[in-house]
Structure formats: C-alpha cells, structure tokens
C-alpha positions, 0 to 999 in steps of 0.5 A: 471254755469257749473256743476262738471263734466263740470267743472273739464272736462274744467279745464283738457283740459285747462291745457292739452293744455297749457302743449302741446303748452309749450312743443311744444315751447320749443322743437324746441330749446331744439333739437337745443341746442347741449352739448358744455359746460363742467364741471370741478367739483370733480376733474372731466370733466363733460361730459367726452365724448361730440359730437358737429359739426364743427365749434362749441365753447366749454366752460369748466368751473372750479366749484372746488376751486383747479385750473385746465387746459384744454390741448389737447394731441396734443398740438393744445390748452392749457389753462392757469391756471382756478380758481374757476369759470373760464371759457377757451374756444376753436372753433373747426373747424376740425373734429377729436376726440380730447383727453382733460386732465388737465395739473395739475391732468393728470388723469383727462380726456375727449374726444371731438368728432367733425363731 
C-alpha cells in the first residue's frame, strides 16, 4: 500500500493528466468553431459585432416573445417575421461588412464582418 504522500502525490498526477489531455482534446474544436450564431434576446442582437469567413451560415434566433426580422440594410436578405424560438438563416459567400437591424424595432442593430 502506498504511504500518504504517495498517494496524494498519485492521485494529483492523475487528474493533472486527465485535465490536460481534456484540454488538449477539446482545443482543437474549440479553435475551429467560429461565432455564427446570434441572439435575438431583450430586444437585442447578441453579438452585436461577429467576424466569419466567406462562405459561412449565420443563424439568428429569436429568444424574445415579441416577434423580430433580420434585414440588411442593403436590401440583399430579409426574414419573414421570427417567433419565439425561431431561427432565419443566411450564407455569406461575398466579403463585406453587412449592417443587420430588425425591421420591426429599427433601433436594434448589428454588423457582420465577412473576410
């Protein structure tokens, strides 16, 4: 049988291997994941500001229980009216900064920046 300081000394090793071999797992996708969700919650986009790569899908989804749209200021997309729960998705393939507001409250704004 081990002795105390053994012991405890094992017993620390382990789980500080276990912690970096969990961290070195999930880094990997944590690194690939890019933001290209937003939040429509309190009458709020949530991020205001995201920055994705061409090419990528970017999901807004209501959380309020006051229907909201997602319009951009260009007039390239538009989304019908989104419940609570809904979701309006859009690909963007060009780059660009894309200025996004909410057709029913036009005070509520946010900025896709596509590289």
């Amino acid at each position: 049988m081990l002795s105390h300081p053994f012991r405890r000394a094992f017993v620390f090793c382990s789980g500080a291997g276990m912690l970096a071999a969990a961290l070195a797992a999930g880094l990997p996708a944590a690194q690939a994941q890019e933001p290209s969700q937003i939040v429509i919650k309190n009458f709020m986009f949530s991020p205001m500001a995201i920055t994705v790569k061409a090419g990528t899908t970017v999901t807004w989804k209501n959380m309020d229980g006051e229907p909201h749209t997602v319009v951009d200021d260009a007039g390239i997309f538009h989304s019908a009216a989104l419940d609570q729960n809904d979701t309006y998705q859009f690909k963007f393939d060009k780059p660009g900064v894309y200025k996004v507001f909410c057709g029913i409250h036009p005070y509520m704004k946010a900025t896709i920046t596509v590289q």
